[in-house]
Backbone as CSV, one residue per row, in Angstrom:
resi,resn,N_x,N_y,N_z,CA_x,CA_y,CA_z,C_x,C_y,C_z
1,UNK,5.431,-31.879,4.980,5.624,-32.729,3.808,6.473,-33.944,4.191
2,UNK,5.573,-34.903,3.985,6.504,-36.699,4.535,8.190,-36.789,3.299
3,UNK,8.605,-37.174,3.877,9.833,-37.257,2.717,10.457,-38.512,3.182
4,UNK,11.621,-39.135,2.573,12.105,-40.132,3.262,13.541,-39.832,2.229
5,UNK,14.643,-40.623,2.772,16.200,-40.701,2.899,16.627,-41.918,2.615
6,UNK,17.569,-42.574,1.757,18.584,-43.700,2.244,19.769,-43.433,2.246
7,UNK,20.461,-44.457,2.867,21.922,-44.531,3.713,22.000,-45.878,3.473
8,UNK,23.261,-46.257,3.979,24.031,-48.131,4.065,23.601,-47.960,5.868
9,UNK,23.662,-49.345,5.929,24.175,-49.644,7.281,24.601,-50.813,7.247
10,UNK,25.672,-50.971,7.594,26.285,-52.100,7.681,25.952,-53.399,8.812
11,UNK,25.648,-54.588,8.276,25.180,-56.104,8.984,26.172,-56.853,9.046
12,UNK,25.623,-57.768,9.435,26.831,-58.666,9.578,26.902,-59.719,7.622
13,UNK,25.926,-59.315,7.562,25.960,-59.644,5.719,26.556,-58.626,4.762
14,UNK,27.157,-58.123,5.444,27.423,-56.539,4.767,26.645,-55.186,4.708
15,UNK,27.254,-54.418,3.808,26.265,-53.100,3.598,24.605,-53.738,3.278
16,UNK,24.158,-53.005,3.764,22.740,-52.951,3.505,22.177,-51.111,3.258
17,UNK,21.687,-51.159,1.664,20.595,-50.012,1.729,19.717,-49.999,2.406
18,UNK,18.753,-48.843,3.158,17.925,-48.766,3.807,16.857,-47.522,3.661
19,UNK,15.785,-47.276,3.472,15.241,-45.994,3.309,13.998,-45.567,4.455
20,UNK,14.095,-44.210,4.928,13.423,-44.330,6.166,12.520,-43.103,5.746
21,UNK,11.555,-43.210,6.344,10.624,-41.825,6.178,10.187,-41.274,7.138
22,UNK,9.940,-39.618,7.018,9.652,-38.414,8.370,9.208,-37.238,8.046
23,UNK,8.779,-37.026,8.438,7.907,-35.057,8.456,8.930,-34.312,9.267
24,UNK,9.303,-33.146,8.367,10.071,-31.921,8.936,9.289,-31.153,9.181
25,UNK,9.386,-30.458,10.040,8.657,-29.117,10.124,9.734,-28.195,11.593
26,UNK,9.663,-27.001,11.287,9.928,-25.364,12.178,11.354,-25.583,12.028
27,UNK,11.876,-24.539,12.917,13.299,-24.129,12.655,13.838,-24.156,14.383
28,UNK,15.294,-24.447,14.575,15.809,-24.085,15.677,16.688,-25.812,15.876
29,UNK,16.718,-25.976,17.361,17.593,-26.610,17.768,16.854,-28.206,17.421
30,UNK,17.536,-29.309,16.480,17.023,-30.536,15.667,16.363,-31.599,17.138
31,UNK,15.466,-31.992,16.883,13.995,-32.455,18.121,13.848,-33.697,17.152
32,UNK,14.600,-34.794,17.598,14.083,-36.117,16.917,13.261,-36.863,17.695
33,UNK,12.145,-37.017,16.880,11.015,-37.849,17.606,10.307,-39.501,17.254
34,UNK,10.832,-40.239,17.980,10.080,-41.626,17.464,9.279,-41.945,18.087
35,UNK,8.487,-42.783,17.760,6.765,-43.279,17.844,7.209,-44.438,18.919
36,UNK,5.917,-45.425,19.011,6.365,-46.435,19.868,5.795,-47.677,18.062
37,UNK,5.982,-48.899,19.367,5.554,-50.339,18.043,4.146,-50.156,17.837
38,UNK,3.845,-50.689,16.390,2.741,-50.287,15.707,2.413,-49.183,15.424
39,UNK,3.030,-47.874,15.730,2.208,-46.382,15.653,3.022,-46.212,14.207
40,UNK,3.021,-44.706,14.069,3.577,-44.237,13.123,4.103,-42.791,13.392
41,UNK,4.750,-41.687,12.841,5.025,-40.450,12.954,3.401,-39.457,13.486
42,UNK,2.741,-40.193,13.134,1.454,-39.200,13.146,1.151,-38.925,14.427
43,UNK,1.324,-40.155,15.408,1.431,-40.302,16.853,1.629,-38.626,16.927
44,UNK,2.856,-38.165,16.894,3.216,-36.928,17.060,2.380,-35.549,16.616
45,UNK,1.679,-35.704,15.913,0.796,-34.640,15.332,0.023,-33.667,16.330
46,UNK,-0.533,-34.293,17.202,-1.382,-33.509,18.169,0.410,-32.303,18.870
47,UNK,1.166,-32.275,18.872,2.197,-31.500,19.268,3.327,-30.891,18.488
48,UNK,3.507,-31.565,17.308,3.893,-30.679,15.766,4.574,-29.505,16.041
49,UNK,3.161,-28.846,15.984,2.703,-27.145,15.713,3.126,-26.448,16.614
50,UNK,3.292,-26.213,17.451,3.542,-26.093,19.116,5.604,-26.352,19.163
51,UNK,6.095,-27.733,18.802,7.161,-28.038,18.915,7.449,-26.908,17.862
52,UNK,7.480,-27.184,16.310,7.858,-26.517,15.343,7.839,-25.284,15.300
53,UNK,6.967,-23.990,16.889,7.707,-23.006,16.916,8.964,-22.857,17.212
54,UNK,9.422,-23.742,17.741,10.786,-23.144,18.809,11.633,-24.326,18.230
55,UNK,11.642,-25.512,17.423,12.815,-26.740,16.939,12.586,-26.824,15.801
56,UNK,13.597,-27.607,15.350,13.256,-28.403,13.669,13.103,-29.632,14.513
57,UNK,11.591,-29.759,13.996,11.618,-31.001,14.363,10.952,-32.452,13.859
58,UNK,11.877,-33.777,13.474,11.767,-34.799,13.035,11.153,-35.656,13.246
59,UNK,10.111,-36.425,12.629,9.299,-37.449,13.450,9.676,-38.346,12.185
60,UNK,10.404,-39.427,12.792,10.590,-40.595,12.573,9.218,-41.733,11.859
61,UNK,9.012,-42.264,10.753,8.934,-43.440,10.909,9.538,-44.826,11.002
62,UNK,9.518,-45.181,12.090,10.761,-46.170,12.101,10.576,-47.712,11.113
63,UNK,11.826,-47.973,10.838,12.142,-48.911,9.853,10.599,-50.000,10.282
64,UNK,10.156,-50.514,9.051,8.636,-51.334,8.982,7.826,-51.132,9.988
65,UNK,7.356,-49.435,9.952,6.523,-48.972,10.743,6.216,-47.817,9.634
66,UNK,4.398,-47.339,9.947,4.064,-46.311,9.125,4.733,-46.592,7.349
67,UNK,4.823,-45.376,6.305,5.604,-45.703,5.237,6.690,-46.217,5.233
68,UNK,7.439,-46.602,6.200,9.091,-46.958,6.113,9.276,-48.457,6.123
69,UNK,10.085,-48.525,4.736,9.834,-50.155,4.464,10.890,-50.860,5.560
70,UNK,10.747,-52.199,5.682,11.245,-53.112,6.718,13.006,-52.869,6.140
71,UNK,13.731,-53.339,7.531,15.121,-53.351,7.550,14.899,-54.534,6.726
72,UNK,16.602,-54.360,5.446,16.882,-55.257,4.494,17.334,-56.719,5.492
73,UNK,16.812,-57.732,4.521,17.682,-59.064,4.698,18.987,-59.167,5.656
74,UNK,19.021,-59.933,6.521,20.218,-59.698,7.371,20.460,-58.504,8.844
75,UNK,19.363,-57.827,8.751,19.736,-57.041,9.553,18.627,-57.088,10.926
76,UNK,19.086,-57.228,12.252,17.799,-57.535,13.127,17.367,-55.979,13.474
77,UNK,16.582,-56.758,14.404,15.527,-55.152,15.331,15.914,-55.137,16.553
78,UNK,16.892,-55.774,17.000,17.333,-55.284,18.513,18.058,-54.467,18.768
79,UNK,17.988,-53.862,19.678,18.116,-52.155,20.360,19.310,-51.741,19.840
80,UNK,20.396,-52.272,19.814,21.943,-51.781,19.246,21.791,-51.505,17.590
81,UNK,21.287,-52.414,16.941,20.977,-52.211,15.719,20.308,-51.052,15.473
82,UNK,19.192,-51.495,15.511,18.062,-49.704,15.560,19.062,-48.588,15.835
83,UNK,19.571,-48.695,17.284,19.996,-47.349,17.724,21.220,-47.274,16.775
84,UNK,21.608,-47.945,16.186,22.501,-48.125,14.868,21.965,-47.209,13.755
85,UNK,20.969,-47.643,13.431,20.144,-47.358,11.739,19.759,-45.996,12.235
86,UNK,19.339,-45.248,13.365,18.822,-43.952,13.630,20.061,-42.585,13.929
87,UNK,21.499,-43.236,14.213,22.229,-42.663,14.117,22.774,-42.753,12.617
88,UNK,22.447,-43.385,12.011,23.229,-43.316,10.310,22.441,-42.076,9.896
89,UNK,20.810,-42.312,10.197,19.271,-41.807,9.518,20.413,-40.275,9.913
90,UNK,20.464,-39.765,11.603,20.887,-38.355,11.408,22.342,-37.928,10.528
91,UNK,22.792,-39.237,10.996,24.190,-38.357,9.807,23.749,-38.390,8.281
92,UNK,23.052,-39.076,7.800,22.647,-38.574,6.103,21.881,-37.309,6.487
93,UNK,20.999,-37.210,7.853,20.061,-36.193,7.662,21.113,-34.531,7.724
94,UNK,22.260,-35.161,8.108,23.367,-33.849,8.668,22.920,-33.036,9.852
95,UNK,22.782,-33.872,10.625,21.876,-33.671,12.221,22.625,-34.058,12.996
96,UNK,24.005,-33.024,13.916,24.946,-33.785,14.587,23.783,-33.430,16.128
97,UNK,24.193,-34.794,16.877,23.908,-34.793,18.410,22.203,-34.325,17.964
98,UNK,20.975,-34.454,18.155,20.218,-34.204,17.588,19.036,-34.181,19.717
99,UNK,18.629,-33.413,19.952,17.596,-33.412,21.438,16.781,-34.822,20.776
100,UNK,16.636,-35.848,21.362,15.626,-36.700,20.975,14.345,-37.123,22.422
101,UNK,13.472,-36.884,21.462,12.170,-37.967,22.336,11.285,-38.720,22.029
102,UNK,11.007,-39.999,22.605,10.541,-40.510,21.947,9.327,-41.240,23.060
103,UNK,8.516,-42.407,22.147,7.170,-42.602,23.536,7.198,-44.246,23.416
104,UNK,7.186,-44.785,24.204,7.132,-46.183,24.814,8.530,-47.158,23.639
105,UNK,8.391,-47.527,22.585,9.534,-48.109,22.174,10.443,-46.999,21.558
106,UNK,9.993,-45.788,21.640,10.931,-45.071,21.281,11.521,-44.447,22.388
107,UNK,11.001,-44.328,23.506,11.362,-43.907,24.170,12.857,-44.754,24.147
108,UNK,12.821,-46.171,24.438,13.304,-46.872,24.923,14.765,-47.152,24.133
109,UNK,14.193,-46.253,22.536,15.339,-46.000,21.689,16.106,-44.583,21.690
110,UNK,15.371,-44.050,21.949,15.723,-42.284,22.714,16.982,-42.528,24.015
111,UNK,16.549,-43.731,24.578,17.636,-43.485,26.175,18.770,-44.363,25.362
112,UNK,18.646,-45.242,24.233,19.702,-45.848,23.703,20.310,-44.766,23.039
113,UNK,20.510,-44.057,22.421,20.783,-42.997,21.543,21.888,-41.980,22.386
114,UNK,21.088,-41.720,23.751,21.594,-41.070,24.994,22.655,-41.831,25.371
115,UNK,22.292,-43.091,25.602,23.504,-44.130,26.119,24.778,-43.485,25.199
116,UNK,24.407,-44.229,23.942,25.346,-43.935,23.009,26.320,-42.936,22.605
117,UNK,25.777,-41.771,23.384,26.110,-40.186,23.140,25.832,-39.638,21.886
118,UNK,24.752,-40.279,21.196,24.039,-39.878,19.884,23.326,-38.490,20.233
119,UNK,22.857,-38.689,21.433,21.548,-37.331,21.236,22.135,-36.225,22.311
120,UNK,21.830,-35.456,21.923,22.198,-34.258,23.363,21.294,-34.377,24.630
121,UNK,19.866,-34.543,24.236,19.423,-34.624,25.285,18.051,-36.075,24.997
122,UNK,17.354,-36.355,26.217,16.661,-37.533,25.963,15.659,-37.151,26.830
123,UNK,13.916,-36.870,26.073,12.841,-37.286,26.880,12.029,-38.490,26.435
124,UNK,11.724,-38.991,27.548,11.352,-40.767,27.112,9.944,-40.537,27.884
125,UNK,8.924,-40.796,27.021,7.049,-41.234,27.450,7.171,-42.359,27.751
126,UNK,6.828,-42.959,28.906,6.552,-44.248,29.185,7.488,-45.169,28.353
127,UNK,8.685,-44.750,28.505,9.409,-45.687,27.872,9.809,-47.606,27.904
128,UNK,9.208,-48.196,27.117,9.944,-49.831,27.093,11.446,-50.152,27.963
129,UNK,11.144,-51.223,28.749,12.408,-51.621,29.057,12.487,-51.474,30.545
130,UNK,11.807,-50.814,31.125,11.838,-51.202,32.832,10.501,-51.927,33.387
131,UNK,10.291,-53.218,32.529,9.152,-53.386,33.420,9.932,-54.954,34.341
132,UNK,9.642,-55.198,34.524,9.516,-57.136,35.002,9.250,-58.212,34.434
133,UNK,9.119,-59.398,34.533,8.895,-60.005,33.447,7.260,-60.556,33.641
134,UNK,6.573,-59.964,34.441,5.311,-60.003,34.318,4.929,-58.945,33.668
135,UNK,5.244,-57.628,33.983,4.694,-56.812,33.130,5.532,-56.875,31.654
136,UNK,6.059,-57.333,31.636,6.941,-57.454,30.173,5.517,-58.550,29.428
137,UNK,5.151,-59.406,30.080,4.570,-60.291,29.471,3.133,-59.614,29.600
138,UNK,2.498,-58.978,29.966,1.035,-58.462,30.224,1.303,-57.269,29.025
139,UNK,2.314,-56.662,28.693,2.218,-55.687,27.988,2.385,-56.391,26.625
140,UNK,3.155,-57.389,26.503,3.345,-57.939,25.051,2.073,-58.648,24.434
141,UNK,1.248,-59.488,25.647,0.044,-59.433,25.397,-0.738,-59.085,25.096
142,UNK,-0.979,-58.108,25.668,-1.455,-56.739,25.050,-1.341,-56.082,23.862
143,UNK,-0.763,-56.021,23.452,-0.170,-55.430,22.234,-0.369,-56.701,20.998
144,UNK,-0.098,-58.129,21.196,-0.640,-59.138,20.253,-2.198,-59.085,20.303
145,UNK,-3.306,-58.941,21.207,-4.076,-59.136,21.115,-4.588,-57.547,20.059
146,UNK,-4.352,-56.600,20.146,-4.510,-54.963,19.377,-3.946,-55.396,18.166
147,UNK,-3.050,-55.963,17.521,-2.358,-56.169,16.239,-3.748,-57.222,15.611
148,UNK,-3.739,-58.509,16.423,-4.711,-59.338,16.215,-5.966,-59.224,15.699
149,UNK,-6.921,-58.189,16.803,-7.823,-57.958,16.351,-8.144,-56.503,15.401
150,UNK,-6.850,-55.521,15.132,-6.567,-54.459,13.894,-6.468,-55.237,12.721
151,UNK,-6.003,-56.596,12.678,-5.876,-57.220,11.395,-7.285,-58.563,10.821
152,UNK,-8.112,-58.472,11.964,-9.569,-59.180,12.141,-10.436,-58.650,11.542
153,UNK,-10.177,-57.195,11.496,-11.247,-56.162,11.469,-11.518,-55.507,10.204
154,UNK,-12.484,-55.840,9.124,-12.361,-55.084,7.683,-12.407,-53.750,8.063
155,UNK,-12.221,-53.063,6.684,-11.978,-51.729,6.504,-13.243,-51.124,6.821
156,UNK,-14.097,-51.647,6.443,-15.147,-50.350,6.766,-16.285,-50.543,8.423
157,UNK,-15.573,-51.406,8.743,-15.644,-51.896,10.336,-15.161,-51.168,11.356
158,UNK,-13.950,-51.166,10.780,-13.178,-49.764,11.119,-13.331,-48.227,11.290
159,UNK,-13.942,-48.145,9.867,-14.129,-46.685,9.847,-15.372,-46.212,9.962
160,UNK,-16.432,-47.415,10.600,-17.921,-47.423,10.923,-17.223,-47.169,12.496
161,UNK,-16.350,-47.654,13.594,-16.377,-47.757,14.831,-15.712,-46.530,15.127
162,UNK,-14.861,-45.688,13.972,-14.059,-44.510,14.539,-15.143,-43.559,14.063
163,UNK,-16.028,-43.635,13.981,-17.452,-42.308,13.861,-18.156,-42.386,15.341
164,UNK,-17.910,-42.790,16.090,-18.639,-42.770,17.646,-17.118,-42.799,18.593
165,UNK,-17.411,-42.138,19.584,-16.635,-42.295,20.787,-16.573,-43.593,21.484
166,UNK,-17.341,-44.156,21.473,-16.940,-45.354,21.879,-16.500,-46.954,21.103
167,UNK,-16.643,-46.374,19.593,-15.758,-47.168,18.745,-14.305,-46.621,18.735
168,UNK,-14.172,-45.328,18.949,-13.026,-44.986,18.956,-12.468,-45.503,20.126
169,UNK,-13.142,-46.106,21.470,-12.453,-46.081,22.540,-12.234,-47.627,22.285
170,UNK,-13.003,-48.738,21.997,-12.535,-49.726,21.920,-11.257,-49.946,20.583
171,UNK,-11.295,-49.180,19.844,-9.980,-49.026,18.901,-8.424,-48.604,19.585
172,UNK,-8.900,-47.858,20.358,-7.776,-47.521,20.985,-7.681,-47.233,22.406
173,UNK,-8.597,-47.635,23.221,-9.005,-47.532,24.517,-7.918,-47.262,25.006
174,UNK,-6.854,-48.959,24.466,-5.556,-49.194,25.351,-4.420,-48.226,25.552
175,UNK,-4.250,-47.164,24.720,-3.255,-46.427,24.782,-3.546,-45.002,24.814
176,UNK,-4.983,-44.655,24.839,-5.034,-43.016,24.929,-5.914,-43.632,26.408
177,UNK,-5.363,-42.101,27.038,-6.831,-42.157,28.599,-8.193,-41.535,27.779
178,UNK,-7.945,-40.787,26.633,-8.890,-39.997,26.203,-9.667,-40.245,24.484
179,UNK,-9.351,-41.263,24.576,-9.843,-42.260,23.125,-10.759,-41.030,22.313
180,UNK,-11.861,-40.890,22.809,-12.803,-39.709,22.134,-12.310,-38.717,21.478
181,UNK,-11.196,-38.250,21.668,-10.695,-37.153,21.270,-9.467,-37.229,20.062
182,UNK,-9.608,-38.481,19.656,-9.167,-38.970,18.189,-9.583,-38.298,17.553
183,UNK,-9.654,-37.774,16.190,-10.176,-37.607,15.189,-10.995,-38.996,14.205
184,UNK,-11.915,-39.264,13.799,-11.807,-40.614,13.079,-11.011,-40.819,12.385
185,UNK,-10.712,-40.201,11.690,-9.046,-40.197,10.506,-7.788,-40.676,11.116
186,UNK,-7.489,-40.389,12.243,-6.865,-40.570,12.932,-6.280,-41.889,13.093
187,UNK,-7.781,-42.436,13.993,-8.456,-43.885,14.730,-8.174,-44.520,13.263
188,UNK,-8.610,-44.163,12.389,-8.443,-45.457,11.227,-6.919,-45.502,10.776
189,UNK,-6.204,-44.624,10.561,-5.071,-44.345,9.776,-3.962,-45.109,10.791
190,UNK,-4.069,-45.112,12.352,-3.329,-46.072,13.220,-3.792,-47.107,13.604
191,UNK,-5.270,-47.417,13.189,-5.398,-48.390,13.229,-5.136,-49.836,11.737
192,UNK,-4.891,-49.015,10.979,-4.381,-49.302,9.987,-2.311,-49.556,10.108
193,UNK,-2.172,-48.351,10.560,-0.890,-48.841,10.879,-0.160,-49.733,11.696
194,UNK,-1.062,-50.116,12.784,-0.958,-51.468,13.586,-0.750,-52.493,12.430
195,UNK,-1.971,-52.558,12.092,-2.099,-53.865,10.859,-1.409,-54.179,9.899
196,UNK,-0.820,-53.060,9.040,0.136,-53.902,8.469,1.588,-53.093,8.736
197,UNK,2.022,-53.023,10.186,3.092,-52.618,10.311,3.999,-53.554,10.222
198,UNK,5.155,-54.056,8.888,5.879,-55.037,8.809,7.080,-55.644,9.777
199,UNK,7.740,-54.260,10.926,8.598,-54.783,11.492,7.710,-55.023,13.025
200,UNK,6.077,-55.338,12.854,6.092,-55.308,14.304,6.576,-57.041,14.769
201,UNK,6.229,-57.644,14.239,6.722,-59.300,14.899,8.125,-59.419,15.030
202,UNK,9.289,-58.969,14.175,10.450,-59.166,14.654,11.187,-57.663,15.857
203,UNK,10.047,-56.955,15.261,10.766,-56.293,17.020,10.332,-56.514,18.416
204,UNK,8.932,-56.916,18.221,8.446,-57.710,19.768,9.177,-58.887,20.136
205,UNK,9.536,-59.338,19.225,10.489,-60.809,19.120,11.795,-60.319,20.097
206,UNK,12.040,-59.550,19.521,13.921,-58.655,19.656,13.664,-58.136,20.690
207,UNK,12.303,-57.704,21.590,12.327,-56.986,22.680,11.815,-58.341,23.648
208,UNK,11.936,-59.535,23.882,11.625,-60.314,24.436,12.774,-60.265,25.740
209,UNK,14.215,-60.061,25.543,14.951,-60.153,26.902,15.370,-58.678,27.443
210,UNK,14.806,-57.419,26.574,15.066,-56.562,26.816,14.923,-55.765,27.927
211,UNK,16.303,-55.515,28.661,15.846,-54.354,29.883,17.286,-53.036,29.732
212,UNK,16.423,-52.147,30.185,17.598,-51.031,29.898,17.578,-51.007,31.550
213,UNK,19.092,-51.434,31.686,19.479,-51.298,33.360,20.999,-50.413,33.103
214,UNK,21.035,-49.454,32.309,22.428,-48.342,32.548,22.055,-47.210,32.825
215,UNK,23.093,-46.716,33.508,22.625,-44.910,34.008,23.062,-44.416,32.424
216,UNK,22.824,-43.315,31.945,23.296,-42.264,31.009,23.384,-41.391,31.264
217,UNK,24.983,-41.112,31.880,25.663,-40.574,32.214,25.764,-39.250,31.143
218,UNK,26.114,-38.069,31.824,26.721,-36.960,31.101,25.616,-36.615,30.113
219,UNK,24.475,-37.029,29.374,23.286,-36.104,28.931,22.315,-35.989,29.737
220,UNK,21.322,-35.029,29.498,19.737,-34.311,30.542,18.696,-35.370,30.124
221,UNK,18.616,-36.219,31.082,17.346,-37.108,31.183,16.129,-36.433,31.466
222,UNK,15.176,-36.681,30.940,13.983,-36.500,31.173,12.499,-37.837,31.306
223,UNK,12.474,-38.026,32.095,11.297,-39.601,32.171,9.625,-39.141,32.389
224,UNK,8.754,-39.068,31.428,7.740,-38.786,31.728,6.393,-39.685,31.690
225,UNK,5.698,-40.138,32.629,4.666,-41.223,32.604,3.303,-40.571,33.109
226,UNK,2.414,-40.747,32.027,1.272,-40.899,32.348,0.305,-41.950,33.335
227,UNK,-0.594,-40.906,34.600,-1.050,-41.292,35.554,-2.161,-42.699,35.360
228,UNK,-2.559,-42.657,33.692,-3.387,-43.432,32.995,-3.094,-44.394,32.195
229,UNK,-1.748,-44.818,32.669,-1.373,-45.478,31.293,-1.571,-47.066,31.705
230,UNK,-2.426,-47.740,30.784,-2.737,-48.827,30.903,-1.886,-50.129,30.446
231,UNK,-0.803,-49.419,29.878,0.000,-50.503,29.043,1.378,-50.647,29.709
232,UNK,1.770,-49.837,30.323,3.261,-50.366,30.850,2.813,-48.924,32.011
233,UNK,2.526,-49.680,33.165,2.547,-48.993,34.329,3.225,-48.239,35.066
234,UNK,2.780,-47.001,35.737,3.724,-45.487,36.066,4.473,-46.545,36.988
235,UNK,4.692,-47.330,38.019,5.407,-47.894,38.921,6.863,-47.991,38.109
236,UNK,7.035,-48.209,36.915,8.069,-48.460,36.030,8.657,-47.372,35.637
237,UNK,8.179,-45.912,36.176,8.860,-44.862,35.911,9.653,-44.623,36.819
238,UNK,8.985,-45.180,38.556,10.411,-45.017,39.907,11.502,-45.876,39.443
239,UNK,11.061,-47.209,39.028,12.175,-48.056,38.383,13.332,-47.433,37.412
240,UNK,12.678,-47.003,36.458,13.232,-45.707,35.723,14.633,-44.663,36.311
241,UNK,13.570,-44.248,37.162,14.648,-43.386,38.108,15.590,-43.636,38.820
242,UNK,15.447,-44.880,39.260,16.251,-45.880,40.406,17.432,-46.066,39.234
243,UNK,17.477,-46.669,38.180,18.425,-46.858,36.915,18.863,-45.729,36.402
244,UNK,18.159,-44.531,36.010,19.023,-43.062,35.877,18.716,-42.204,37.017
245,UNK,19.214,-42.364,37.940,19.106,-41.310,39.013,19.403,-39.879,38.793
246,UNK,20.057,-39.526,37.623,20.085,-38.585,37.426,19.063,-37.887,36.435
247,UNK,17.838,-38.681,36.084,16.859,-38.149,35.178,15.761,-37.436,36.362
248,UNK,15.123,-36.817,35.146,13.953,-35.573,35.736,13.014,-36.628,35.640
249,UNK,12.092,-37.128,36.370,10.942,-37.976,36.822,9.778,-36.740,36.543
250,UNK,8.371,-37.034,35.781,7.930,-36.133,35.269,6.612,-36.946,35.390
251,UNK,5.223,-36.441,35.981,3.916,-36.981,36.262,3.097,-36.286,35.080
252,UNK,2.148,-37.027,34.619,1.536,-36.662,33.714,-0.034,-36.869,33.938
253,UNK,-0.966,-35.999,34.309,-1.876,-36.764,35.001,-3.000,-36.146,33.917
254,UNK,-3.666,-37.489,34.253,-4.607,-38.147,33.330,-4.625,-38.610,31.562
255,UNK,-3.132,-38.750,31.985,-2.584,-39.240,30.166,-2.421,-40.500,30.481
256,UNK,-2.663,-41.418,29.238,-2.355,-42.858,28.904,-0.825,-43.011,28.444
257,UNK,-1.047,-44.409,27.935,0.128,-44.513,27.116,1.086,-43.654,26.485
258,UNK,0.148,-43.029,25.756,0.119,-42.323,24.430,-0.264,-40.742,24.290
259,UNK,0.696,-40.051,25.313,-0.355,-39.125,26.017,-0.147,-37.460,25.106
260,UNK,0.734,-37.790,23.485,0.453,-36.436,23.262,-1.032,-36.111,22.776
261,UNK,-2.108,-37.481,22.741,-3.314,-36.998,22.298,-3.715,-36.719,23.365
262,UNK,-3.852,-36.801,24.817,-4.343,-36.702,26.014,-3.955,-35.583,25.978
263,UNK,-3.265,-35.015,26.103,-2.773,-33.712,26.851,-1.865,-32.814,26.361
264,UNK,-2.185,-32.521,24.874,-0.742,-31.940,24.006,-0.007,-30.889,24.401
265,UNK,-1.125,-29.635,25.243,-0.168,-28.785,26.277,0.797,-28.900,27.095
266,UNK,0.357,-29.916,27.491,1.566,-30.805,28.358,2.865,-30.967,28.391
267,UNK,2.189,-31.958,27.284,3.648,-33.264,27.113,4.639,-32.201,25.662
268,UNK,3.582,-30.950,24.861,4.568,-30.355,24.495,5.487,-29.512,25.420
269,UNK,5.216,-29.172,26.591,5.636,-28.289,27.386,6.977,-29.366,27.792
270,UNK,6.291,-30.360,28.153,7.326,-31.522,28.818,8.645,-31.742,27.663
271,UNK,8.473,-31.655,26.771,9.188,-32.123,25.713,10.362,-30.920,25.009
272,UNK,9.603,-29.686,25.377,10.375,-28.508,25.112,11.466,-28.259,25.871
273,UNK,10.817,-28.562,27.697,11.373,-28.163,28.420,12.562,-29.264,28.702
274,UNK,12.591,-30.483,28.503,13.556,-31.444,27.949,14.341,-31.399,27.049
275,UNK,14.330,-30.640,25.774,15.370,-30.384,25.019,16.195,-29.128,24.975
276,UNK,15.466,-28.482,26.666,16.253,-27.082,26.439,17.721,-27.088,27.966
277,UNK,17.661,-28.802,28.387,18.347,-28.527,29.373,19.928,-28.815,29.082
C-alpha cells in the first residue's frame, strides 16, 4: 500500500513543508531503497517480495519523481540537500540508521547518506557520480534524449509499443539488458514516469559538477554494476573502488542499468547480502 509522509526541512528561505511517497512492505531490519532519475519506486518491484521476507523494506519516491510532489520553492536538488530531505523522510518515518540501497542516482544518494553516517549500511547499482566528464556528458545525453522522446510520444503509442518485445525494447532498451521481460504495464507506467517526472530538469541541472570522490569510512560498502549496462559504464565501478577501497566490488552479469528487472535473484541476493554486513 503506497502511502506518503510530511516533515519541514529547512532552506535557506526557511522551513519548508514537504511530502514524500513509498511502499512498505515485510518485517525485520529497515532496507531503504531509492530509484534512479526519471524512475519511480516501482523500479523496485521485480525484488519487493523476496526483500520483504527478511527487511521492512522502503522504496522511496523521491521528491518530483513517481507520486511525490516537487521540493517546495527555495529548496535545490543537489546532493547535500536531498541527502538532507531523505534523512528528515527517516526521522518522521522513526527509522534510526536505516541499511540503504539504491540504483544509479540513488545509488549515488545511498553513498551520500553513508557519507553522512545516515545509513548503516550502503549498496549502490551503478551508482551516479564516478564517471568523467565525457561519460558524464554521454550519459546526460542520454537520458535528455529518453525524457524527450517519453514526452513526444502519445499515450496510446505507448501502450501500442509496450504489447511487443521490441516496442518494449526501444522504450526502454537503454536501461534494462532484458527489455522483453517488462510487463507492458510496467513499460507504460515508467514510461510515463519519465514524462512527467517534475524534479527531473533541476536535478540533471544539480548533477552537472557532480563527483563523489570520498572514501566512507566506518560503514559496509557494497558497489554493484551490471556487465550490460549501457548508460554509465562498469569501468566506473573500478573507479568506484579506487574512491572506496574499502567497498565490496560486485559483477553482475548480463544486467543493464537497471538490473533488478534483469536479474531479480541476483541483485536481491546482492542487496540482502549488503544489508546484512
Amino acid at each position: 500500500m503506497v502511502a506518503s509522509i510530511s516533515f519541514s526541512v529547512a532552506s535557506p528561505q526557511g522551513s519548508r513543508k514537504l511530502s514524500v511517497s513509498y511502499e512498505r512492505a515485510g518485517a525485520g531490519e529497515p532496507l531503504l531503497l531509492l530509484h534512479g532519475i526519471g524512475h519511480h519506486w516501482q523500479a523496485w518491484e521485480p525484488v519487493m517480495g523476496v526483500l520483504a521476507a527478511e527487511r521492512d523494506v522502503i522504496a522511496v519516491d523521491l521528491p518530483g519523481f513517481g507520486i511525490s510532489p516537487p521540493l517546495a520553492g527555495g529548496i535545490s536538488y543537489d546532493l547535500p540537500t536531498i541527502g538532507a530531505v531523505l534523512g528528515s523522510f527517516c526521522t518522521a518515518l522513526a527509522i534510526e540508521q536505516p541499511h540503504v540501497a539504491g540504483n544509479s542516482l540513488g545509488g549515488l544518494l545511498a553513498l551520500e547518506l553513508g557519507r553522512g553516517k545516515i545509513a548503516r549500511s550502503v549498496t549502490a547499482l551503478s551508482p551516479a557520480g564516478f564517471w568523467n566528464e565525457t561519460e558524464r556528458r554521454y550519459a546526460f545525453g542520454t537520458l535528455k534524449a529518453m525524457r524527450s522522446a517519453a514526452r513526444a510520444l502519445p499515450l496510446p503509442m505507448i501502450e501500442g509499443l509496450s504489447k511487443t518485445a521490441a516496442g518494449r525494447t526501444a522504450l526502454t532498451g537503454t536501461i534494462y539488458a532484458r527489455p522483453g521481460r517488462r510487463s507492458p504495464d510496467a513499460v507504460v507506467a515508467e514510461t510515463l514516469a519519465l514524462r512527467e517526472a517534475t524534479g527531473f530538469q533541476q536535478t540533471l541541472a544539480a548533477g552537472g559538477g557532480v563527483r563523489f570522490t570520498d572514501d566512507v569510512p566506518d560503514v559496509p560498502v557494497t558497489i554493484a554494476w551490471g556487465t550490460r549496462d549501457r548508460l554509465l559504464l562498469r569501468r566506473q565501478g573500478v573507479r568506484a573502488k579506487g574512491i572506496i577501497p574499502g567497498a565490496r566490488l560486485v559483477r553482475l552479469p548480463g544486467c543493464g542499468h537497471v538490473p533488478m528487472n534483469d536479474d531479480p535473484a541476483l541483485v536481491a541476493r546482492v542487496l540482502l547480502d549488503g544489508s546484512s554486513r
